[in-house]
LUMGUBA-781546 format. One line per field, with one value per atom (N, C-alpha, C, O): residue in one letter; atom name; z, x, y. Coordinates in steps of 0.1 Angstrom, whole numbers, plus 5000, padded with zeros to 4 digits. Layout:
N
type (A/...)
atom (CA/...)
z (Z/...)
x (X/...)
y (Y/...)
END
This chain:
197
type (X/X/X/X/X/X/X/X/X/X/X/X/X/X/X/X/X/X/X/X/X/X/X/X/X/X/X/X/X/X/X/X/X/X/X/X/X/X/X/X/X/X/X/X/X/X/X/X/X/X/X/X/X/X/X/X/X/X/X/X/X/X/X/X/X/X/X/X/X/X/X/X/X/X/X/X/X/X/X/X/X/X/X/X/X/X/X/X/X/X/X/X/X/X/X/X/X/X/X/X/X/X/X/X/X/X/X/X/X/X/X/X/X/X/X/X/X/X/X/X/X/X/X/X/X/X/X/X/X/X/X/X/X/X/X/X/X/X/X/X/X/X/X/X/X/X/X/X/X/X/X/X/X/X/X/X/X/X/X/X/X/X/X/X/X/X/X/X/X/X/X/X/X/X/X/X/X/X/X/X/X/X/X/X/X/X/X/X/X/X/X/X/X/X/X/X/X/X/X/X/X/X/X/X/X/X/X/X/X/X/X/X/X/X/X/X/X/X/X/X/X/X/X/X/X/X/X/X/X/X/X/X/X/X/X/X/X/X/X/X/X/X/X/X/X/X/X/X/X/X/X/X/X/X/X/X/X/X/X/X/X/X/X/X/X/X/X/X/X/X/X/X/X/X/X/X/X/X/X/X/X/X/X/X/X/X/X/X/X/X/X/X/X/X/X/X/X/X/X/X/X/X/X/X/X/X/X/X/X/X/X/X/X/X/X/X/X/X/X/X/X/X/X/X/X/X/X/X/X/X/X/X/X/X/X/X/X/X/X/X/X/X/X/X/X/X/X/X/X/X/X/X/X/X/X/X/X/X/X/X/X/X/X/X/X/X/X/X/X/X/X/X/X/X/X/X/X/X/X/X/X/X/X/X/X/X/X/X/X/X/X/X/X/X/X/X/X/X/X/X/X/X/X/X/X/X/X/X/X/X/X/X/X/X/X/X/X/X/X/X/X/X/X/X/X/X/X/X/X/X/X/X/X/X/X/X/X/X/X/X/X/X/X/X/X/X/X/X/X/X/X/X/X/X/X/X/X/X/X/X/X/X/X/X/X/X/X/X/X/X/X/X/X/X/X/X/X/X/X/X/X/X/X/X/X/X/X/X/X/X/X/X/X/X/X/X/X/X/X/X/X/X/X/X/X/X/X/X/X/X/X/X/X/X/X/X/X/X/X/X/X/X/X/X/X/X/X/X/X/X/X/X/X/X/X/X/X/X/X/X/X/X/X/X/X/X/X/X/X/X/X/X/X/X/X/X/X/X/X/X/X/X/X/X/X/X/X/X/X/X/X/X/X/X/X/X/X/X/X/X/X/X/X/X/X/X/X/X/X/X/X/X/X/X/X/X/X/X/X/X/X/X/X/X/X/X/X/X/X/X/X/X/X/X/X/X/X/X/X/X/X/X/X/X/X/X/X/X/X/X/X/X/X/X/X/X/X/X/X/X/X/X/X/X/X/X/X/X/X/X/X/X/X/X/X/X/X/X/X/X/X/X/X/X/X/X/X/X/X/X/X/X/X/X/X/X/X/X/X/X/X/X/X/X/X/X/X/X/X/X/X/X/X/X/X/X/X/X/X/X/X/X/X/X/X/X/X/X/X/X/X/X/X/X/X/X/X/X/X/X/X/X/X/X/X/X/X/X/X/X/X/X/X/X/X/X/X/X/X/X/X/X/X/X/X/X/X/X/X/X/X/X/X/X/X/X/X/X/X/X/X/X/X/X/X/X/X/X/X/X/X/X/X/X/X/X/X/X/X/X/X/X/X/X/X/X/X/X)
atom (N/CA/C/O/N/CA/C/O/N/CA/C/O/N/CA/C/O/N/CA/C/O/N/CA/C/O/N/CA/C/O/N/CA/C/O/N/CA/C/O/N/CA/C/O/N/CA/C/O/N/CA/C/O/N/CA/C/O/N/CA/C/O/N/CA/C/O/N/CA/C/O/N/CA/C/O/N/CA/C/O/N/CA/C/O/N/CA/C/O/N/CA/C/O/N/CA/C/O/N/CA/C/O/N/CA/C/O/N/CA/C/O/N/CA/C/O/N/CA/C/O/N/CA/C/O/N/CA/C/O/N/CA/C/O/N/CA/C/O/N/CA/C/O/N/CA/C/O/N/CA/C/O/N/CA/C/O/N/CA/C/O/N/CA/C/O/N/CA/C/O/N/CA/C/O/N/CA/C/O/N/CA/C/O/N/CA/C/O/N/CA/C/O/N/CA/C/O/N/CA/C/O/N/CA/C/O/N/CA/C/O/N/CA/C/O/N/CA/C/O/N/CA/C/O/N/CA/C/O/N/CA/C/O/N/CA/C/O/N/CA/C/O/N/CA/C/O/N/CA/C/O/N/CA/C/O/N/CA/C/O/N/CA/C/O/N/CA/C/O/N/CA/C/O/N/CA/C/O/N/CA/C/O/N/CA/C/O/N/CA/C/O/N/CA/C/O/N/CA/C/O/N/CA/C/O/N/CA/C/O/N/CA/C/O/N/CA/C/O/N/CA/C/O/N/CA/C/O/N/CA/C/O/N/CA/C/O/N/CA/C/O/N/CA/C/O/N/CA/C/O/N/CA/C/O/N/CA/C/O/N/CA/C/O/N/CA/C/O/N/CA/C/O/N/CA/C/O/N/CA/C/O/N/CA/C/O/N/CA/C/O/N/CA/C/O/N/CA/C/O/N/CA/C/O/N/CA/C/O/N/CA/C/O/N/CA/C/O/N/CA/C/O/N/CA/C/O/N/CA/C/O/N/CA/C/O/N/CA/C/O/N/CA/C/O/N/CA/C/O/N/CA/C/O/N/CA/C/O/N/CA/C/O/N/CA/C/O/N/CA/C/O/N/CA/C/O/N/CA/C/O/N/CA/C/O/N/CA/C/O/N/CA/C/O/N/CA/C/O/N/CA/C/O/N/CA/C/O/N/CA/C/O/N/CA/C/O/N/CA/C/O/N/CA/C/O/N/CA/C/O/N/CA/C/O/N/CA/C/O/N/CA/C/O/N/CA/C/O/N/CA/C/O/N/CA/C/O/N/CA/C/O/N/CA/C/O/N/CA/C/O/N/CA/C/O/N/CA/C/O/N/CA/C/O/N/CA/C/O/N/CA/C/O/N/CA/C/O/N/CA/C/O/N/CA/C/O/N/CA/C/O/N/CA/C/O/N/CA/C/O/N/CA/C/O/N/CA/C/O/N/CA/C/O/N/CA/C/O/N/CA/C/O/N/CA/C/O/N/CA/C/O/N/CA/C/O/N/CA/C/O/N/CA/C/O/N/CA/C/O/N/CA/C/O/N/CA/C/O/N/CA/C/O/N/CA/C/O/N/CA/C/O/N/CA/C/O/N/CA/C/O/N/CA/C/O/N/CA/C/O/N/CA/C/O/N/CA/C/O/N/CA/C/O/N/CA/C/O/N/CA/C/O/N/CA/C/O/N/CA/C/O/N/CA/C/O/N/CA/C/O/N/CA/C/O/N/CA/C/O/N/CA/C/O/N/CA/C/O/N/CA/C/O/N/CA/C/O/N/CA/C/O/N/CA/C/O/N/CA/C/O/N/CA/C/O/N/CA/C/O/N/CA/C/O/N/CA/C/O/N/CA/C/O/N/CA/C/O/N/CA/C/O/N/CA/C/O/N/CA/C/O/N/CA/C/O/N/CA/C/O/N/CA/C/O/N/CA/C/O/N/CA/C/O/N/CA/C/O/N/CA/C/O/N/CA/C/O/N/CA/C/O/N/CA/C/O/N/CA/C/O/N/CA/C/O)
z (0450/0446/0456/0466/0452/0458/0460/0454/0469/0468/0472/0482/0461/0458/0457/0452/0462/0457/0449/0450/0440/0429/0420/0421/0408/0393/0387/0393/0379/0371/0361/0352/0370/0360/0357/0361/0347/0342/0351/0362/0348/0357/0370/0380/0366/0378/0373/0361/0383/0381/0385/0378/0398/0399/0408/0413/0409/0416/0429/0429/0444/0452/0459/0460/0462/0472/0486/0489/0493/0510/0515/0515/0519/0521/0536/0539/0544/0557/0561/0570/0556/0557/0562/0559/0570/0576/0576/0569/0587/0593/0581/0584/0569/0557/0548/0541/0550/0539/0544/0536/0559/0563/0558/0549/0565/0557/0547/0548/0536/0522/0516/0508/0523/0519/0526/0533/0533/0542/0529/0522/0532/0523/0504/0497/0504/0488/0488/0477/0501/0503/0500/0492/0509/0509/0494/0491/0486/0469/0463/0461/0462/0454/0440/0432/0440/0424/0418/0425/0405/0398/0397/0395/0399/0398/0409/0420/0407/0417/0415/0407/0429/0430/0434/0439/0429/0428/0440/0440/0449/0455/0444/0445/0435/0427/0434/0444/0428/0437/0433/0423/0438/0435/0442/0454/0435/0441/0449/0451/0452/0462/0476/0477/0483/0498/0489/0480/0497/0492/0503/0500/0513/0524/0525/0523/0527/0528/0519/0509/0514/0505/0490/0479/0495/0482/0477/0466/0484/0480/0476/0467/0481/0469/0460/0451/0460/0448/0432/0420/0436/0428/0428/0422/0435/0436/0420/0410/0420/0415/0399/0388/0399/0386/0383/0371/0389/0387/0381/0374/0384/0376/0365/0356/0362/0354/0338/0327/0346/0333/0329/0317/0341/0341/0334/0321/0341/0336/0324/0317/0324/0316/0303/0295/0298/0283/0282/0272/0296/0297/0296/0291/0297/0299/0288/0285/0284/0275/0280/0292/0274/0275/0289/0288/0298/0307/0312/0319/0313/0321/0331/0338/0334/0345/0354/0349/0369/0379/0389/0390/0397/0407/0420/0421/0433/0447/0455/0455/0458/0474/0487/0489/0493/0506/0515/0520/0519/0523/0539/0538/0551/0560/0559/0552/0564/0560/0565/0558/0571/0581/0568/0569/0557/0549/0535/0525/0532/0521/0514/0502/0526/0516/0510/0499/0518/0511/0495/0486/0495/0484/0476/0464/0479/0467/0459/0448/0473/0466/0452/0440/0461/0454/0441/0434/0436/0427/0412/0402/0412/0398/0394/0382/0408/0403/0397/0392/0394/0385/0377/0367/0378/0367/0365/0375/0354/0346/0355/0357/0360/0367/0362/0359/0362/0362/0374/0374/0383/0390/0387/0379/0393/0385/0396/0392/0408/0418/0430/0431/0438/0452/0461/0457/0476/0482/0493/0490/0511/0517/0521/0526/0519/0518/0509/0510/0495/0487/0472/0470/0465/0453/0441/0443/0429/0421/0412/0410/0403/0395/0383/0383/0369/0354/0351/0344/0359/0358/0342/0334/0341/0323/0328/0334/0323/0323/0308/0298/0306/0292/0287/0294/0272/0263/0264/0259/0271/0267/0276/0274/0289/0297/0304/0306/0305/0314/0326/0324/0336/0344/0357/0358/0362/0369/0385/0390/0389/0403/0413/0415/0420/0438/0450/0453/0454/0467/0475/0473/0489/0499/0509/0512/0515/0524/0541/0547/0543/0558/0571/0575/0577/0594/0589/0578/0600/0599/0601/0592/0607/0613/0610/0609/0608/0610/0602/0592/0606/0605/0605/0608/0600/0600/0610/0609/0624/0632/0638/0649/0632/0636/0625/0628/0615/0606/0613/0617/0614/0626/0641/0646/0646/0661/0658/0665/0648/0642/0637/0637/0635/0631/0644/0647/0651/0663/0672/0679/0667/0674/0668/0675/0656/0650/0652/0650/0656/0656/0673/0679/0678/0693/0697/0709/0695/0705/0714/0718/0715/0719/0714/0706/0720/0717/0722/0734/0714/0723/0715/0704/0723/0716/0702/0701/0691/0680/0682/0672/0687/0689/0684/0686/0678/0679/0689/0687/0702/0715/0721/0726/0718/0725/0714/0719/0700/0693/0693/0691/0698/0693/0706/0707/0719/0733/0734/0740/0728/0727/0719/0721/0708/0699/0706/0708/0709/0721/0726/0724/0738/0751/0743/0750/0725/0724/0715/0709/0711/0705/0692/0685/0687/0671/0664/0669/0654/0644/0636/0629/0633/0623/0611/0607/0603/0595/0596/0586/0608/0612/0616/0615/0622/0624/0607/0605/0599/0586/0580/0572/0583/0575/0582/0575/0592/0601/0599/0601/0591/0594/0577/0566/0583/0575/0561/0561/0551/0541/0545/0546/0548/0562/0570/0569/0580/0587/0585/0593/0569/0563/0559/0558/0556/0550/0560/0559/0570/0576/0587/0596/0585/0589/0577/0579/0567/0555/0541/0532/0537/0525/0516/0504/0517/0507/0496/0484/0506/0500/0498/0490/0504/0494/0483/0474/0479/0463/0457/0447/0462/0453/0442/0430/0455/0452/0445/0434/0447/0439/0424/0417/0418/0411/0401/0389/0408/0404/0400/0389/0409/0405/0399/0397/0390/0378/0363/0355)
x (4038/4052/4056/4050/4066/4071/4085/4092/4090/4106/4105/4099/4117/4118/4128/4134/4139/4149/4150/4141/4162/4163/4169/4176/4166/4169/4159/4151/4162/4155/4142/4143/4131/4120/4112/4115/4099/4092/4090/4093/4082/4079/4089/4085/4106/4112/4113/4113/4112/4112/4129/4139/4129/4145/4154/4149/4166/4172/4174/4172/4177/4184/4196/4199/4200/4214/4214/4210/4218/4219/4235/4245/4233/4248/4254/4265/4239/4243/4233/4237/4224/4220/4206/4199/4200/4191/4174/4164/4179/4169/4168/4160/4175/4173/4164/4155/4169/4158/4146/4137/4140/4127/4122/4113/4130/4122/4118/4108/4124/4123/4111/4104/4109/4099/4094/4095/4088/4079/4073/4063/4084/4079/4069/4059/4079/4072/4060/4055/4055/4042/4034/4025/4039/4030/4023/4012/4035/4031/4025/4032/4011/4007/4008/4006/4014/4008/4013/4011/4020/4024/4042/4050/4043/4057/4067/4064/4075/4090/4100/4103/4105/4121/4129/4125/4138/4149/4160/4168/4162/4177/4179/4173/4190/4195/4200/4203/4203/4214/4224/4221/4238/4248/4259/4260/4269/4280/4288/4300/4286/4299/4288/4276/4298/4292/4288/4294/4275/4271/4277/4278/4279/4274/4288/4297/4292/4300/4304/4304/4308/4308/4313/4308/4328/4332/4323/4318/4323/4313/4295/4287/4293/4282/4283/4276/4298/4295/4303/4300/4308/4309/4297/4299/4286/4273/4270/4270/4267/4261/4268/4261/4282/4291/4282/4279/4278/4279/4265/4262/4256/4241/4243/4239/4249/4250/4254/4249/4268/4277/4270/4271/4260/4249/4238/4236/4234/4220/4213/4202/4221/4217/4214/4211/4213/4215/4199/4193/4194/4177/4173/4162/4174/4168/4174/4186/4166/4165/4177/4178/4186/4199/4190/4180/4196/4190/4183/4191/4175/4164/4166/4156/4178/4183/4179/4181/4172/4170/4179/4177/4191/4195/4194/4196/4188/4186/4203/4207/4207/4220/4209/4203/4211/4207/4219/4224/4225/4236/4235/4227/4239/4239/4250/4260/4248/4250/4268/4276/4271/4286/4297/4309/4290/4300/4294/4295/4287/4283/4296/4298/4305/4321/4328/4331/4332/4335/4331/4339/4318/4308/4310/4306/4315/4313/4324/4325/4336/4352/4355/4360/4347/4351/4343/4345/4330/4325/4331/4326/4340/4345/4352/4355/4358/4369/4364/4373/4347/4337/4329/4324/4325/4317/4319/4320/4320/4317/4303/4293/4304/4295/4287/4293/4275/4271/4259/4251/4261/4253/4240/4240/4226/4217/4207/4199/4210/4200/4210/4217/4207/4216/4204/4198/4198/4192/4199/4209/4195/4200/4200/4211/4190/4191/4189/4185/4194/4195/4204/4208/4206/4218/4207/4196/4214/4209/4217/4217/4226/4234/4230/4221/4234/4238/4250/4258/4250/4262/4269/4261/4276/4281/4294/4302/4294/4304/4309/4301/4322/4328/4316/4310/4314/4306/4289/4278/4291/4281/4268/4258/4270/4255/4255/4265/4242/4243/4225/4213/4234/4219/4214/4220/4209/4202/4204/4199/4212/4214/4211/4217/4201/4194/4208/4216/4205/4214/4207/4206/4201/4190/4203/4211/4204/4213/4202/4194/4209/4203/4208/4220/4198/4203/4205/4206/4205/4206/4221/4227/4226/4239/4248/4260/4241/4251/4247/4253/4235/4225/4214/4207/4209/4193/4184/4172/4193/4183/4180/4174/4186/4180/4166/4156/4167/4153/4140/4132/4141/4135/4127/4116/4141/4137/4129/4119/4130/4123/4101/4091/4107/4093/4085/4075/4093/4089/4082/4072/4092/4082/4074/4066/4071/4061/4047/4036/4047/4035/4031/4020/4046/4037/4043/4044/4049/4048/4063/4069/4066/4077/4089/4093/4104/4115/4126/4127/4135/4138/4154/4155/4163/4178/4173/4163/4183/4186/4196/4203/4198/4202/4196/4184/4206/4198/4187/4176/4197/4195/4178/4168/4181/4170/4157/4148/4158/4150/4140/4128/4150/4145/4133/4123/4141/4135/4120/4110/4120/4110/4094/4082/4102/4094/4088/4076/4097/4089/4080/4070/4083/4074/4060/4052/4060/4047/4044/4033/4048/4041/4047/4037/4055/4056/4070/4081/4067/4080/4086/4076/4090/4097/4087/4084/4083/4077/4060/4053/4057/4044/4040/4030/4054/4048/4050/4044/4055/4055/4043/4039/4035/4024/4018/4016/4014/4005/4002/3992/4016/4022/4017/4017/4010/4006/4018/4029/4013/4030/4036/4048/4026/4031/4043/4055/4035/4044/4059/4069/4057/4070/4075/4087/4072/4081/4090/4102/4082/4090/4103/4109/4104/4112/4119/4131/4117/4122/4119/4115/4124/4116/4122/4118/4134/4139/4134/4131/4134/4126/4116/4112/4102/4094/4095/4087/4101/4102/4108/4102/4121/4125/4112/4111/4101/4095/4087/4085/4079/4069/4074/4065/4086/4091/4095/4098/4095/4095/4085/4083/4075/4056/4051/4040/4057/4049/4050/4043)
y (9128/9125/9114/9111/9109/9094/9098/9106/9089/9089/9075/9070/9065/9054/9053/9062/9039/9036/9025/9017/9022/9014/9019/9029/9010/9011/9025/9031/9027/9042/9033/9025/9041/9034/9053/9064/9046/9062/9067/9064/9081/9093/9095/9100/9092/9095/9114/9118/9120/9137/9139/9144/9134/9138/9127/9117/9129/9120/9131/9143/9122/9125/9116/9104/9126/9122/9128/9139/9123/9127/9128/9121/9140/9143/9131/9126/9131/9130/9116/9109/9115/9098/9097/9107/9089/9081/9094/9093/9103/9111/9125/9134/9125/9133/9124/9128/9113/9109/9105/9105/9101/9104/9118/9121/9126/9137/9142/9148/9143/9140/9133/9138/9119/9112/9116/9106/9123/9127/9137/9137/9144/9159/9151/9154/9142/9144/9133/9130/9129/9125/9134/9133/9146/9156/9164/9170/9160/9168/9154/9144/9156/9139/9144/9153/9132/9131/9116/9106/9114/9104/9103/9093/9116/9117/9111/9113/9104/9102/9110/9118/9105/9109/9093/9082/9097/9083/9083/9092/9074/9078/9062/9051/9067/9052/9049/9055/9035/9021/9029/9035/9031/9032/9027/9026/9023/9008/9017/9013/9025/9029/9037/9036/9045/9049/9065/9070/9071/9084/9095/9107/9092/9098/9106/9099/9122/9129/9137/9129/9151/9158/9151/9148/9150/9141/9129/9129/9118/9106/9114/9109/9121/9127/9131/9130/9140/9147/9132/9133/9125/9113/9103/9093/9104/9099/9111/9105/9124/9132/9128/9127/9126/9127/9113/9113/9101/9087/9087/9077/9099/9099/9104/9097/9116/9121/9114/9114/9107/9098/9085/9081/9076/9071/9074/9073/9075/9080/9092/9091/9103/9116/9109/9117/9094/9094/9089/9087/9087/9088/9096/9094/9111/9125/9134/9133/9142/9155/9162/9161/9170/9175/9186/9192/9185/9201/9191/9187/9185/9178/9170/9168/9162/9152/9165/9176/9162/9167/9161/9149/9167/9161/9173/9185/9159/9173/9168/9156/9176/9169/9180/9191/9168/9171/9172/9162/9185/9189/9198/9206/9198/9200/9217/9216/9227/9240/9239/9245/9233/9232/9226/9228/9219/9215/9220/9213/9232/9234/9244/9246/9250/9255/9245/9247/9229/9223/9220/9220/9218/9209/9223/9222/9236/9247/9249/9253/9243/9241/9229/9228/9219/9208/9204/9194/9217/9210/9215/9210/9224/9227/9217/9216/9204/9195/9187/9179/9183/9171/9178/9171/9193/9194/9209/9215/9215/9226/9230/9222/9244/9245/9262/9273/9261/9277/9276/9267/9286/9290/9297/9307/9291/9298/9306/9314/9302/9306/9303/9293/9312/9316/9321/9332/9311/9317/9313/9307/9318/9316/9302/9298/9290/9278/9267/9255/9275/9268/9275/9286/9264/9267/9261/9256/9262/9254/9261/9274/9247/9246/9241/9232/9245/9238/9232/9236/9220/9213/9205/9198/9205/9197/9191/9198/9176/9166/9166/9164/9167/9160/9152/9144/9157/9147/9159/9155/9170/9177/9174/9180/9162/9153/9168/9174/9171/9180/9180/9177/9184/9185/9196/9207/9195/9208/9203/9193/9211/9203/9213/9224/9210/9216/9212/9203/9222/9216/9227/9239/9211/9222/9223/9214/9236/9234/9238/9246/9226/9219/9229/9228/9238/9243/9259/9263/9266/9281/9280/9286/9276/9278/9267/9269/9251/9240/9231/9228/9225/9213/9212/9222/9198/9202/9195/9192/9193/9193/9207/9208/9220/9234/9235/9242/9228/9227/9226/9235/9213/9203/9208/9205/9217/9220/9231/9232/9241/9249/9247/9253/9234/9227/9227/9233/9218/9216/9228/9227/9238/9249/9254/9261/9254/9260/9252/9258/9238/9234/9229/9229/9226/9226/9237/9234/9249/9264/9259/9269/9253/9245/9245/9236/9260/9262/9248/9247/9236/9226/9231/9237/9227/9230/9221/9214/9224/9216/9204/9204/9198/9186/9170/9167/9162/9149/9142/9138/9140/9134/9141/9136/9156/9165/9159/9153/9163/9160/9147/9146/9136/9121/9116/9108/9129/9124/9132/9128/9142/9148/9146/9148/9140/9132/9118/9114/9115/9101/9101/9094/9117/9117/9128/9134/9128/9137/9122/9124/9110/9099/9102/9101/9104/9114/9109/9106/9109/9109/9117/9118/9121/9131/9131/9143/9121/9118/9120/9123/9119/9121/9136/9143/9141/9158/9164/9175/9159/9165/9163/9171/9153/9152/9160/9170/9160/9169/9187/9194/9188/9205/9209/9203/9228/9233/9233/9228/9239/9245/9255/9255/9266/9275/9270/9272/9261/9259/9250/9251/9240/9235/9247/9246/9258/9266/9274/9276/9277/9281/9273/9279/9262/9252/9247/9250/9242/9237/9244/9237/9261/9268/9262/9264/9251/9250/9238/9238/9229/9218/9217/9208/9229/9233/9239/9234/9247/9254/9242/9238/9233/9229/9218/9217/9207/9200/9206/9201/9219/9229/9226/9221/9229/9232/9218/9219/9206/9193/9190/9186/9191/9190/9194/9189/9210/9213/9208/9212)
END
């Protein structure tokens, strides 16, 4: 699997959106290196800012009213990559853009049947990021799973640490069992599992 940005070309599987920016979508593309195949994922161009509950979730309305007239009624795939601290917001505010039915409730993840006026309808993931907050608790979690190594969840702690072992965020993902992604990130493995079949 691929994650690409642009225009919508074949074998896109799903779109994504980033609630919170830069160090979500390394990892993302990290992760959907990991599932090979033919398939993509899309972050589209879109003319306005994504980043923050509201501006996603009019990112999410902007594919939908967009794009859905590409995909089989039910088949638009959309992921939000959402950080756990603003996932009450994003649960308030999403009856105000779409007709919503809930289809799955885990502790780090949602997944929605969303419908816009005119019947577009699509299947929306929302991984929610961090035990407590964020997803550099994801992360710091990874971290210990592959070097044994408890470090706070913090930015600053994360980025310094990575330095002084040679490593990227992107590079300990490739490295790490699914085991070990799961137990740091379960969510964005099922979700990709579930894109790949």
């Amino acid at each position: 699997m691929k994650l690409i940005e642009g225009e919508v070309t074949k074998n896109v599987t799903g779109f994504v959106i980033f609630g919170n920016g830069r160090r979500d979508k390394c990892i993302v593309r990290a992760f959907a290196k990991k599932f090979n195949g033919r398939k993509s994922l899309l972050i589209p161009t879109i003319p306005f800012q994504t980043q923050g509950v509201e501006n996603s979730l009019r990112a999410i309305v902007w594919i939908v009213d967009n794009i859905s007239r590409y995909f089989f009624s039910g088949k638009l795939k959309i992921i939000l990559v959402i950080d756990r601290e603003h996932i009450n917001d994003f649960e308030k505010s999403l009856s105000n853009y779409f007709i919503n039915e809930k289809i799955k409730e885990t502790t780090h993840l949602l997944k929605y049947r969303i419908e816009r006026l005119g019947g577009k309808i699509a299947i929306l993931y929302v991984a929610i990021m961090g035990k407590e907050k964020k997803i550099e608790e994801n992360i710091a979690t990874l971290i210990e799973e592959i070097f044994k190594v408890r470090i706070r969840p913090e930015k600053n702690v994360i980025s310094r640490f990575l330095r002084q072992k040679n490593e990227k965020i992107e590079s300990i993902i490739m490295k790490a069992t699914i085991n070990q992604l799961r137990k740091a990130f379960s969510n964005l493995i099922e979700i990709l599992q579930e894109l790949a079949e």
